[in-house]
C-alpha positions in Angstrom: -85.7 52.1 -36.5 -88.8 52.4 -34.4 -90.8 53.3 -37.8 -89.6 50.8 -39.6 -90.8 48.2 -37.2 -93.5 49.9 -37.1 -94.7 49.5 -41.1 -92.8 46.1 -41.5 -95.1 44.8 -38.7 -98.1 46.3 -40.3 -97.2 44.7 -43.9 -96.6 41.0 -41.9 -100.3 41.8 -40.5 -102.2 42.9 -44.0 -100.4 39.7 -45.1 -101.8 37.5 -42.6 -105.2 39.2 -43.1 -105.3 38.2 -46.6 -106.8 34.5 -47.4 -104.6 32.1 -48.3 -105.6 29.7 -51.5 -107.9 27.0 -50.3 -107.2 23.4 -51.2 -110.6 21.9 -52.2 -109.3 18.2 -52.6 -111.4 17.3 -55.7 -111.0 13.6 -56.3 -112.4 11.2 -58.3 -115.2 9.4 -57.0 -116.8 7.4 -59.3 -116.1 5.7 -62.9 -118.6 4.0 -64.5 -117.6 1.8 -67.9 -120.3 2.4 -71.0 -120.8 -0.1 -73.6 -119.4 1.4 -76.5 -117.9 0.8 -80.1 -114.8 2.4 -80.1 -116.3 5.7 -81.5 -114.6 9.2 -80.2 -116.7 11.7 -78.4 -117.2 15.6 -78.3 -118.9 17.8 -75.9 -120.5 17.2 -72.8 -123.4 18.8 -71.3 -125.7 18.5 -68.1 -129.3 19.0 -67.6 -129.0 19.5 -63.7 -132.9 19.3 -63.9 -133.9 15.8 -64.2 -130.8 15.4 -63.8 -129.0 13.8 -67.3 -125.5 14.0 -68.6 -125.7 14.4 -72.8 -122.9 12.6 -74.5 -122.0 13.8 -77.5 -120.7 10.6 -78.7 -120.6 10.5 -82.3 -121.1 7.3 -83.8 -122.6 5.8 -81.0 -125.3 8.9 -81.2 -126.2 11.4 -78.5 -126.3 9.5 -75.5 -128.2 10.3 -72.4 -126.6 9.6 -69.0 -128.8 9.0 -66.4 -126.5 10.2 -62.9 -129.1 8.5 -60.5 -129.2 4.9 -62.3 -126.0 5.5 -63.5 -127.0 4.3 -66.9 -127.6 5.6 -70.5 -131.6 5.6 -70.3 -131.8 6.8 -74.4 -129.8 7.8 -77.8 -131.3 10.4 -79.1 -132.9 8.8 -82.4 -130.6 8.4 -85.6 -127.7 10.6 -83.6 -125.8 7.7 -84.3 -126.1 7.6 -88.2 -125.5 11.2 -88.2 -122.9 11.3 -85.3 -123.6 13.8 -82.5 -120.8 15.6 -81.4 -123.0 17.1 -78.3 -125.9 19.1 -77.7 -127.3 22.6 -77.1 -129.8 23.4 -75.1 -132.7 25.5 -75.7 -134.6 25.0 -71.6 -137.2 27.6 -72.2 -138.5 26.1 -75.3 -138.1 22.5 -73.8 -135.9 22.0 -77.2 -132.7 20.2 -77.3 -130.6 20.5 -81.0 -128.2 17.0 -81.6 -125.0 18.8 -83.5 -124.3 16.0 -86.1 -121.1 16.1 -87.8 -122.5 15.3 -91.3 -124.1 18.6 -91.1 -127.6 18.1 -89.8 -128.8 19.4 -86.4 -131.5 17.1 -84.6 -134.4 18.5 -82.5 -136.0 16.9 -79.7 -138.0 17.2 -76.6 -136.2 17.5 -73.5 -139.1 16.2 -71.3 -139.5 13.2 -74.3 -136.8 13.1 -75.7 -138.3 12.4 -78.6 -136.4 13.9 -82.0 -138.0 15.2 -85.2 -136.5 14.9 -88.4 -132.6 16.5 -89.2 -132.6 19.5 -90.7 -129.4 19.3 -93.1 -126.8 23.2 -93.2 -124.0 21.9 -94.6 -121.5 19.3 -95.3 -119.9 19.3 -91.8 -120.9 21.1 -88.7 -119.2 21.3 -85.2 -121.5 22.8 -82.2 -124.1 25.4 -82.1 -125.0 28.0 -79.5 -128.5 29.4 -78.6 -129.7 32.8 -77.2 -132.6 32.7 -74.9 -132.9 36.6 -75.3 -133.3 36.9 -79.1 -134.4 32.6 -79.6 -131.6 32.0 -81.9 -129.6 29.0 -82.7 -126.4 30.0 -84.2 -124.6 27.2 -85.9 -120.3 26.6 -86.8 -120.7 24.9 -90.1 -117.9 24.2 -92.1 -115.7 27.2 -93.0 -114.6 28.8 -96.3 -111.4 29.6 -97.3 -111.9 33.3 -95.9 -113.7 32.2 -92.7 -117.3 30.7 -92.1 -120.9 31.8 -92.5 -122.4 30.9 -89.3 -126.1 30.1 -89.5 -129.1 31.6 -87.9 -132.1 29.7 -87.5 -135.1 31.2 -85.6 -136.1 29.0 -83.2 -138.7 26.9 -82.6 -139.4 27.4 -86.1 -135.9 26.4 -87.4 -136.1 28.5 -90.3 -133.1 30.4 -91.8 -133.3 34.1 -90.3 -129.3 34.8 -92.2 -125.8 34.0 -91.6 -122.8 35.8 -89.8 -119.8 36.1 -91.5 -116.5 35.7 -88.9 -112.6 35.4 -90.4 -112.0 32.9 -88.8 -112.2 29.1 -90.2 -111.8 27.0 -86.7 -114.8 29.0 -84.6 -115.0 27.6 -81.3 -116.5 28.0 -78.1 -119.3 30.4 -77.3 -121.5 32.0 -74.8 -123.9 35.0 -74.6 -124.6 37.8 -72.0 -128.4 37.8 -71.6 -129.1 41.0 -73.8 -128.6 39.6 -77.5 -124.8 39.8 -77.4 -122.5 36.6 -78.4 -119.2 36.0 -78.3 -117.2 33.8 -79.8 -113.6 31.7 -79.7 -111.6 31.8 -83.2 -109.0 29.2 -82.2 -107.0 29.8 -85.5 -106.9 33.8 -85.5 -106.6 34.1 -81.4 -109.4 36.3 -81.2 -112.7 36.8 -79.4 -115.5 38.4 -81.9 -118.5 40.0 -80.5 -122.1 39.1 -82.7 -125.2 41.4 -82.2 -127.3 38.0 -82.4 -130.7 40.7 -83.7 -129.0 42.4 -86.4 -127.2 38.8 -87.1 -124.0 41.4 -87.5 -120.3 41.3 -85.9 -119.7 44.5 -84.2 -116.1 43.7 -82.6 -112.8 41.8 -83.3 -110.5 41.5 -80.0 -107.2 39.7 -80.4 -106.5 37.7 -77.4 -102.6 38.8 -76.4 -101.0 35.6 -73.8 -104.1 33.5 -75.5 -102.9 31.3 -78.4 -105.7 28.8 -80.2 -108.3 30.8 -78.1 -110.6 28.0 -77.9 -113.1 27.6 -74.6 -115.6 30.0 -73.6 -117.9 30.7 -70.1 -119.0 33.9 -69.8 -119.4 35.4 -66.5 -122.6 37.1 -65.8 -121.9 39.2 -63.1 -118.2 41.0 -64.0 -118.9 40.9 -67.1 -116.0 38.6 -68.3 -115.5 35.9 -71.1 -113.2 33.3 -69.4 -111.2 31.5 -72.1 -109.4 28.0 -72.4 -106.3 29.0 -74.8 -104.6 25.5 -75.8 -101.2 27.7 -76.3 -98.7 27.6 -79.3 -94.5 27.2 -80.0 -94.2 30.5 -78.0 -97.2 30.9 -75.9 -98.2 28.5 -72.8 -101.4 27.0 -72.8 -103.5 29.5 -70.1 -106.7 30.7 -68.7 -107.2 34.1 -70.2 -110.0 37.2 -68.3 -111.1 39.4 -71.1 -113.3 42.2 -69.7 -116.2 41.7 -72.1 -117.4 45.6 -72.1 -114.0 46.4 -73.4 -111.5 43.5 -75.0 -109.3 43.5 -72.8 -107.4 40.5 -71.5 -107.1 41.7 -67.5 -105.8 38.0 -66.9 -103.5 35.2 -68.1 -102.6 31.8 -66.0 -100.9 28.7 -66.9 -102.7 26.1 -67.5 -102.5 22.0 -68.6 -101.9 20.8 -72.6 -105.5 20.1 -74.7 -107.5 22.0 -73.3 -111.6 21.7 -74.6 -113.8 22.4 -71.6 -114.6 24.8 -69.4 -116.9 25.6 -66.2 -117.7 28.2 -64.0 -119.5 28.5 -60.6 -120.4 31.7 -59.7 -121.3 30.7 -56.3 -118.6 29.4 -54.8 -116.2 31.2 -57.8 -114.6 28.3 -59.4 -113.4 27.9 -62.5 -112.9 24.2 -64.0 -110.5 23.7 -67.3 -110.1 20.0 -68.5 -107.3 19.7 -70.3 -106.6 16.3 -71.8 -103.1 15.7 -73.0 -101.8 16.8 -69.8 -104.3 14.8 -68.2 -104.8 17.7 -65.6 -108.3 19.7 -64.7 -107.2 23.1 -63.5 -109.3 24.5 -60.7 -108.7 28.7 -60.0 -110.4 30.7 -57.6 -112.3 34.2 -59.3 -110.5 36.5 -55.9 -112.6 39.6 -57.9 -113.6 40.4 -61.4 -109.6 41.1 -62.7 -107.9 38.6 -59.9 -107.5 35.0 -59.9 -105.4 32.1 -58.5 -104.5 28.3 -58.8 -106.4 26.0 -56.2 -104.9 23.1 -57.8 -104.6 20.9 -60.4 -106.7 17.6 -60.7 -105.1 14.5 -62.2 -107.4 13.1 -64.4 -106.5 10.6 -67.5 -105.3 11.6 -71.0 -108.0 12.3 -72.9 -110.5 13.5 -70.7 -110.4 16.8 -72.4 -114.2 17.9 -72.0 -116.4 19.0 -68.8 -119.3 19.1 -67.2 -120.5 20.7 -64.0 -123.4 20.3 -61.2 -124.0 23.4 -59.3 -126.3 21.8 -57.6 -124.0 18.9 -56.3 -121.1 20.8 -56.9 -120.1 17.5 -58.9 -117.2 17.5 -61.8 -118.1 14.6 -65.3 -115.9 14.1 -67.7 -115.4 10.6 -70.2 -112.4 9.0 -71.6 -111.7 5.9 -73.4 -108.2 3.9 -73.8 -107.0 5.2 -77.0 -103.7 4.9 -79.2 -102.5 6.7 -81.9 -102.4 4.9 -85.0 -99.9 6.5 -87.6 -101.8 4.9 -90.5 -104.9 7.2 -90.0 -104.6 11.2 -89.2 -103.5 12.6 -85.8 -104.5 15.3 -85.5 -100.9 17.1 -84.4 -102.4 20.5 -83.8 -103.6 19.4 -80.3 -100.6 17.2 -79.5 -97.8 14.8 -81.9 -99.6 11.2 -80.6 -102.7 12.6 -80.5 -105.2 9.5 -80.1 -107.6 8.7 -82.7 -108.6 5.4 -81.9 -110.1 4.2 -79.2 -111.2 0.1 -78.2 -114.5 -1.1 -77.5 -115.8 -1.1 -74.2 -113.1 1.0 -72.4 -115.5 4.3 -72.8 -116.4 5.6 -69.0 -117.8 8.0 -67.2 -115.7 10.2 -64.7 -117.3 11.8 -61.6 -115.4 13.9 -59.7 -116.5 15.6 -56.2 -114.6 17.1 -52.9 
């Protein structure tokens, strides 16, 4: 009896040694209504520089968001003919690249922001993703019928180096290690391929088990790990997947909101963001170590605020939104949810800022 005290008073203690999930209390702090058309928006990105928010906002161009004046201070120049659905940034070349969705990328000057002419790849074109170790832009253009030829343009030159060919015909998400590696989301094969951005060649395929419609992407530096958005499917819940990135192996899976598009990671105070818009929810985890993670909570947002930015430096949370209906005459797009919007009114487009 005595030893059994003994070792159920010394679990109760290694218990109470262990932290208990903190509670941040991320709120929303600030909303600020945009002029706008009615357009629909993309990606999101933050220059925590100067610093600028970049809206990819399609038909209303690339918009930059000034966070002191709290004002768009410039649209990138003919971004709204070609309709930006975001940006990639290229910092150590001072080189930002509008992704248009009529197939043209747009350079500019991030000091400027002055744009040179677009540079037409194909018919249609989503995002792009650079790599500072090998200067690369690598570009999801519109797919095939057996996948899609991603392009490689050298860059600041923005010739053609080659293309990449991936199965997959919805690439996503993508993010790269430092050391001329890429990886990358194939939301319609729920798969994670690995890209040797040198030899322009895929080296790995790695199915994503507990990760349907694998879709965001932030790769974490120091564990090595891709941490992955996964919008879910009839059978699978939308999650959080932890792939160790030296391997393929999914070390993690956690529930997560419906809609799911962006993704953040802090690796200082080891948070990880996920916006997820038809839930209306931005899950917040905390990285315990490189295979262990747990809920901190779940933000209410508004539906549609599906993509993310984040301010290290302010420790500050954007997203946008618009009111929006679905209108059953035009295409909803039913893989992300049955009343999916896909119209949205003019002047209701804002700016969310979220802080604890």
């Amino acid at each position: 009896m005595r030893i059994a005290t003994i070792a159920l008073i010394t679990s109760l203690s290694v218990i109470a040694m262990q932290p208990a999930s903190a509670f941040d209390g991320w709120r929303l702090r600030d909303t600020q209504m945009l002029p706008s058309n009615g357009s629909s928006w993309d990606y999101l990105h933050l220059d925590p520089d100067q610093p600028r928010l970049f809206i990819g906002h399609r038909k209303e161009g690339l918009r930059v968001y000034d966070l002191k004046s709290k004002a768009v201070v410039k649209v990138i120049e003919g971004t709204d003919r070609n309709s930006s659905n975001g940006v990639t940034f290229a910092s150590d070349l001072d080189l930002g690249i509008s992704n248009n969705e009529d197939g043209t990328i747009t350079p500019f000057r991030l000091s400027t922001l002055e744009a040179s002419t677009p540079i037409k790849l194909s018919h249609e074109l989503d995002n792009s993703h650079y790599d500072p170790a090998t200067k690369r832009l690598i570009v999801n253009v519109a797919a095939g019928k057996d996948g899609t030829d991603l392009v490689v343009l050298d860059v600041p030159s923005f010739k053609i180096a080659g293309t990449i060919k991936v199965p997959t015909v919805k690439p996503e998400h993508a993010d790269v290690d430092g050391a001329g590696t890429m990886f990358l989301a194939g939301r319609d094969t729920d798969a994670v391929y690995r890209i040797d951005t040198r030899s322009m060649k895929l080296t790995a395929t790695w199915p994503t088990p507990g990760c349907a419609k694998t879709n965001s992407m932030v790769y974490d530096h120091a564990n090595k790990r891709i941490l992955l958005g996964c919008r879910g499917s009839e059978t699978t819940k939308p999650s959080l997947a932890v792939m160790n990135a030296e391997t393929g192996n999914i070390v993690h899976t956690s529930e997560i909101g419906g809609g799911v598009d962006g993704i953040a990671y802090d690796p200082r105070t080891k948070r990880i963001f996920l916006s997820c818009g038809v839930n209306a929810v931005i899950n917040i985890f905390e990285q315990v170590s490189a295979d262990s993670y747990r809920p901190i909570e779940a933000l209410g947002t508004q539906a549609g605020a599906r993509t993310l930015a984040y301010n290290p430096k302010t420790e500050e949370l954007y997203s946008v939104v618009a009111e929006g209906s679905a209108d059953f005459a035009k295409k909803i797009t039913t893989s992300v949810a049955p009343f999916y919007a896909n119209t949205f009114f003019k002047d209701t487009f804002k700016v969310l800022t979220y802080s604890r």
